[in-house]
N, C-alpha and C positions, 0 to 999 in steps of 0.2 A: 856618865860618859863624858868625856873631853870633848870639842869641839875644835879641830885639827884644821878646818876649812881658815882660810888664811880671810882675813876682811880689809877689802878696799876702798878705801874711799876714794872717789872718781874730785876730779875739779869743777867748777862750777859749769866749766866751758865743755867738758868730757861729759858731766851730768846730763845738760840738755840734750847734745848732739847721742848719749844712749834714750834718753826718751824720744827723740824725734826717728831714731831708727827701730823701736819700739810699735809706736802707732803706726810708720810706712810696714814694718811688720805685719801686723793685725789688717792693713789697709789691703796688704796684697792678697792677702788670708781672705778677706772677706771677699772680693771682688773675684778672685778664683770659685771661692764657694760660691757665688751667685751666679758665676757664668757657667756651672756645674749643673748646678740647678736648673738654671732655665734652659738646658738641653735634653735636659731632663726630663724638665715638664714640659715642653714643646719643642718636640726633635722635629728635625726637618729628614726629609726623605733624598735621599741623591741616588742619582741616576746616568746611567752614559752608555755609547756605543763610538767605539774607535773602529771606524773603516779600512784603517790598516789590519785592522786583524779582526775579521769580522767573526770567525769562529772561536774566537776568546772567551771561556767561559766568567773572565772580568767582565762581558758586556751585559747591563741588566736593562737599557730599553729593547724590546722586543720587534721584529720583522718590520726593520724600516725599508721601504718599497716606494715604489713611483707610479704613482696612478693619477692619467690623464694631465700630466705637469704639475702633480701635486705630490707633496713628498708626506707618504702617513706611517708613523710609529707610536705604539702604545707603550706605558709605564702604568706597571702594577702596585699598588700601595694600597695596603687596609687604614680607616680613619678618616678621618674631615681634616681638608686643607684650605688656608685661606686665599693663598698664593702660587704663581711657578711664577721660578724664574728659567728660559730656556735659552741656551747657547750655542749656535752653530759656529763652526771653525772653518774654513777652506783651504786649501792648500797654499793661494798665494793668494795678495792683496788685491791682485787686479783680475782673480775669477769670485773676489765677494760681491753678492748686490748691495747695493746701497741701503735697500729694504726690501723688506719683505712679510709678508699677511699671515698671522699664524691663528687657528681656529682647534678648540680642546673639547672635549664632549667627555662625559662619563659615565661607565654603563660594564656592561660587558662587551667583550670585542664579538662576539659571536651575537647579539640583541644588537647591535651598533651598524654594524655590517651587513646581514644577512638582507634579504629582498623579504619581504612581509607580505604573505597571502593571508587575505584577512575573512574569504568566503571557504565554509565548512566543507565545502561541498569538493574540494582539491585536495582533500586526504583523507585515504581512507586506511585505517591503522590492521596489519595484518600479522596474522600469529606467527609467533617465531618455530624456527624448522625445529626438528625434534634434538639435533643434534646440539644446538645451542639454545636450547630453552630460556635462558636468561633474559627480557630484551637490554638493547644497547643505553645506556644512561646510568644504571641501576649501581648504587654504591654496596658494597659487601665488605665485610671484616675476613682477612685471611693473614695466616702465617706472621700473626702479631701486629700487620698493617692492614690501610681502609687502601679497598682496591675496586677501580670502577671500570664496567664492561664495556669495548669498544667494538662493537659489531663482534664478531668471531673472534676478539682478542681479548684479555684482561691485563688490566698495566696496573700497578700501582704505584698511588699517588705519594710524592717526595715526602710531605711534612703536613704537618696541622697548617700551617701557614698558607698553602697551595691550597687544601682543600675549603680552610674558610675564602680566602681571596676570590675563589672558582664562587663564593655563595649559598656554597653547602654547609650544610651542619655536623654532627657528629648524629645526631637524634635521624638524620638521613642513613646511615649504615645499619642495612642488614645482615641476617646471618643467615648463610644460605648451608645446604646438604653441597658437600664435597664433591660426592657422586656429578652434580648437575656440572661440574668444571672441567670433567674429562677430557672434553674436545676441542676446550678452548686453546689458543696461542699465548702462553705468556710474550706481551710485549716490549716495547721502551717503558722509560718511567716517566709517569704524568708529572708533568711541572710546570710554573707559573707560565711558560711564556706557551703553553700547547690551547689551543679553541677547546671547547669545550666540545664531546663525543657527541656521534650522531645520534638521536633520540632524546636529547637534553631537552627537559619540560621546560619552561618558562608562564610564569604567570603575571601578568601586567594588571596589578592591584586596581590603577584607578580607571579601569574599561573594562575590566571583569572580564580577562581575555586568554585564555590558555593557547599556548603557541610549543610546537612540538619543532626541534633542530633537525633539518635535512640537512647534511654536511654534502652530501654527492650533489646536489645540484645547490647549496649555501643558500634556502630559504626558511623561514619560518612560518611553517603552518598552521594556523586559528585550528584549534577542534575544541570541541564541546566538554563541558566538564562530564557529562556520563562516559563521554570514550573516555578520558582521564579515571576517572574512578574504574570502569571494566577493565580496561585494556591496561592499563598504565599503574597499578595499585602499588608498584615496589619502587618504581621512578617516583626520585626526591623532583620538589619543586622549585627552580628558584624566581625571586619576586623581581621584578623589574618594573619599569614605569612608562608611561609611553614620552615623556619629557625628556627620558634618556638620548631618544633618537632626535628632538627641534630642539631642544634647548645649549646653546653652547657660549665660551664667551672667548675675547677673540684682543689680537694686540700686534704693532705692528711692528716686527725687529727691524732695527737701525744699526748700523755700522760703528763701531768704537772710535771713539774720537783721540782713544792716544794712538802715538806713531806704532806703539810695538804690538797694538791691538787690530791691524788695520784688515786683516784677515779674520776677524771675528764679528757677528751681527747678533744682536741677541731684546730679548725685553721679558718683562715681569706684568704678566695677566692676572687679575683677580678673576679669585671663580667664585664669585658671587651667588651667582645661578646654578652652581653646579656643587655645592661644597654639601649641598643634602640631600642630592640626590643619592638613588637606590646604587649599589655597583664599586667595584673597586681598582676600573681599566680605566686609564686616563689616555683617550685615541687623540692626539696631536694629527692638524691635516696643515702644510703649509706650501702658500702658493708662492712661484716668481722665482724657484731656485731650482737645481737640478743636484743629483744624488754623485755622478761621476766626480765631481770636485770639491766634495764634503770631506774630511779628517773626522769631525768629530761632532757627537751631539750631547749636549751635558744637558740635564734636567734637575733642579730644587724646588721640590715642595716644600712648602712653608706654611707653619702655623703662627697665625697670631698670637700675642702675648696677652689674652681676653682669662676673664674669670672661669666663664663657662669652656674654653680649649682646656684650662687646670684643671676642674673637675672630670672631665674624658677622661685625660691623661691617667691622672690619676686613679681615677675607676679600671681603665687597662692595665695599668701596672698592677694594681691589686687582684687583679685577676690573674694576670700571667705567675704570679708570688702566688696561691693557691693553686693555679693548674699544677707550678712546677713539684709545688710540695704534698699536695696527694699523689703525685706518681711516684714519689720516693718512700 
């Protein structure tokens, strides 16, 4: 065959200046690929709620509210973080504080929150009516989704992703008789940002403490493992710690020091204390500001760039790459 490609010889001065565009080539090549990579292998988590539009289903921090001049909102995220960085906005420069005390705890919002009755002797667990036989907590498989009972209702829950975050498992879904759903209400759909239903078990590992969800008066009941085992045999369990509710770690936002930032106060807390705990609700509580003059709350989890964050990493992604390919 001919060889028809024409050959050029470049000048000495054209030579170098294509090898120097050459390596800047391969240098942006790699430098792209590594910053590919490490988002990869330690993705950060973002978050936010725009008070202009509070009903925006773009907003993924959950029921930010005002309690006793403290402003609380939670942000959902499965994993270990080593970091937040968190940013408040206000409307104009002279309704920002100067600072202000921010405090994050990890757990679940319903264990985080609830008032803790810890004598056995303040509940006593009672048979459900005949017409909803089911009790309220209890996860079931229907119509191709995991659907869990809320008093006289049944909702089903959005995704895997909702249901592990909530703490459940899949090995938690039962299969019930159809029959026994007759009377129920299909509900809303359960999703990240809803409490978790009235009769949610809770087991606090290290006090060997079974604690039962009253949602109508928001307490958490101590009862005994035999009511657990009698009463309670189809309600999943989930684990929690009693660390969840004293342990927290805390940072103080400061106000932006450029001119075009002067309405924004923000700082980055390590959760030291909190990156192994049990839970996957991070309850933000901060004091010295008030909610009426807030735009916006932005939230970044962040993982460190550690050997041991790679190995996680990467054990989830090879799991999610199996979950996805046995279901196809």
């Amino acid at each position: 065959m001919f060889d028809l490609t024409p050959h050029i010889t470049l000048s000495n001065r054209k030579a170098r200046l294509y090898t120097y565009m050459r390596v800047l080539l391969y240098g942006v090549f790699i430098l792209c690929s590594t910053f590919v990579l490490y988002k990869i292998i330690f993705p950060a988590a973002y978050f936010s709620f725009d008070f202009t539009k509070p009903r925006a289903l773009t907003n993924t921090i959950f029921t930010p509210r005002t309690t006793e001049n403290i402003v609380l909102f939670t942000a959902v995220a499965i994993g270990t973080f080593d970091t937040a960085k968190v940013t408040l906005t206000f409307d104009a420069p002279e309704n920002t504080p100067t600072d202000a005390h921010l405090s994050v705890k990890k757990g679940y919002s319903v264990a985080l929150g609830a008032r803790v009755e810890s004598d056995y002797g303040f509940y006593a667990p009672q048979q459900p009516p005949q017409t909803h036989p089911i009790r309220s907590g209890v996860l079931f498989s229907h119509r191709n989704g995991v659907w869990v009972v809320d008093k006289s209702t049944i909702r089903p829950i959005a995704d895997a992703t909702t249901l592990l975050a909530k703490g459940w498992s899949f090995d938690d879904v039962r299969t019930l008789n159809k029959n026994l759903l007759t009377n129920y209400t299909k509900g809303r759909m359960f999703t990240l940002k809803d409490p978790h239903p009235d009769g949610t078990l809770f087991y606090e590992r290290d006090t060997d403490t079974f604690y039962i969800y009253n949602a109508h008066d928001n307490i958490l009941h101590a009862i005994s493992r035999e009511t657990v085992k009698q009463s309670f045999p189809q309600n999943p369990l989930i684990t929690i710690e009693s660390a969840n509710r004293t342990t927290l770690d805390t940072c103080t936002l400061h106000r932006s020091a450029l001119p075009w930032r002067r309405a924004r106060i923000s700082c980055t807390v390590r959760l030291d204390d909190l990156k192994n705990l049990l839970g996957t609700e991070y309850q933000f509580a901060i004091s010295g500001i008030r909610t009426h003059n807030l735009r916006s709350i932005n939230v970044t989890l962040m993982r460190a760039p550690t050997i041991a964050n790679a190995h996680v990493s990467l054990a989830l992604i090879k799991q999610r790459l199996l979950h996805h390919y046995t279901q196809h």
